[in-house]
N, C-alpha and C positions, 0 to 999 in steps of 0.2 A: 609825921604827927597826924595829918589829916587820915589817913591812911587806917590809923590805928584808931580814929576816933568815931570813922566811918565804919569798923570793922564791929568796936564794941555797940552803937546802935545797931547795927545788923543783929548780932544776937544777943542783945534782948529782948527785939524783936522777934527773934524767932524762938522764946522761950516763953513769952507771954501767950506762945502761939499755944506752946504744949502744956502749958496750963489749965488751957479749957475743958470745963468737961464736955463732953461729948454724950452723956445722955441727955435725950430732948424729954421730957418730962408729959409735953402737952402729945404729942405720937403714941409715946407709951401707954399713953390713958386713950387715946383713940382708939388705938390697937384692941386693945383689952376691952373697950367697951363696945366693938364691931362696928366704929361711925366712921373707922378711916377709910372705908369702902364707898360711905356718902361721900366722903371729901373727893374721893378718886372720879367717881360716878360723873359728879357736878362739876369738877374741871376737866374731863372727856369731853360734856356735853356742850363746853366752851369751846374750847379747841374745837370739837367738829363744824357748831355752831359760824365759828371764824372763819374756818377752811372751805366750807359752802361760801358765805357771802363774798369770798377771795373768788372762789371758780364764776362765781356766778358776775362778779365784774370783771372777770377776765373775758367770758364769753358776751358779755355785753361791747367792751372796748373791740374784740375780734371781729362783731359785730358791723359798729361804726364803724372801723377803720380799713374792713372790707366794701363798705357802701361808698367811703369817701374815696376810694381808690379806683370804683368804677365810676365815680362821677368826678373825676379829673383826667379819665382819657378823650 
């Protein structure tokens, strides 16, 4: 019984799944009105923005933790 009861939430869960539409509506309009190239642009310049200040405290830590290695022999 549990079995069958576990079975029947299973799908309709997965029928609420297929239910969805799948067009994005606010894309569509970005699309079409050529600003999803800003959106791309301005979360590029986030990510690289992130990926600098990552390298740039990696080579800071490679830093310290080469000074504190010569001044522990």
């Amino acid at each position: 019984m549990k079995k069958i009861f576990f079975s029947l939430i299973l799908m309709m869960a997965t029928m609420q799944l297929f239910a969805q539409d799948n067009g994005v509506e606010m894309a569509d309009s970005l699309r079409s009105n050529g600003k999803i190239y800003v959106v791309v642009v301005c979360i590029v310049i986030i990510l690289v923005g992130l990926l600098a200040y990552l390298f740039s405290i990696d080579r800071r830590l490679k830093k310290i933790e080469k000074e504190n290695h010569i001044s522990d022999k």
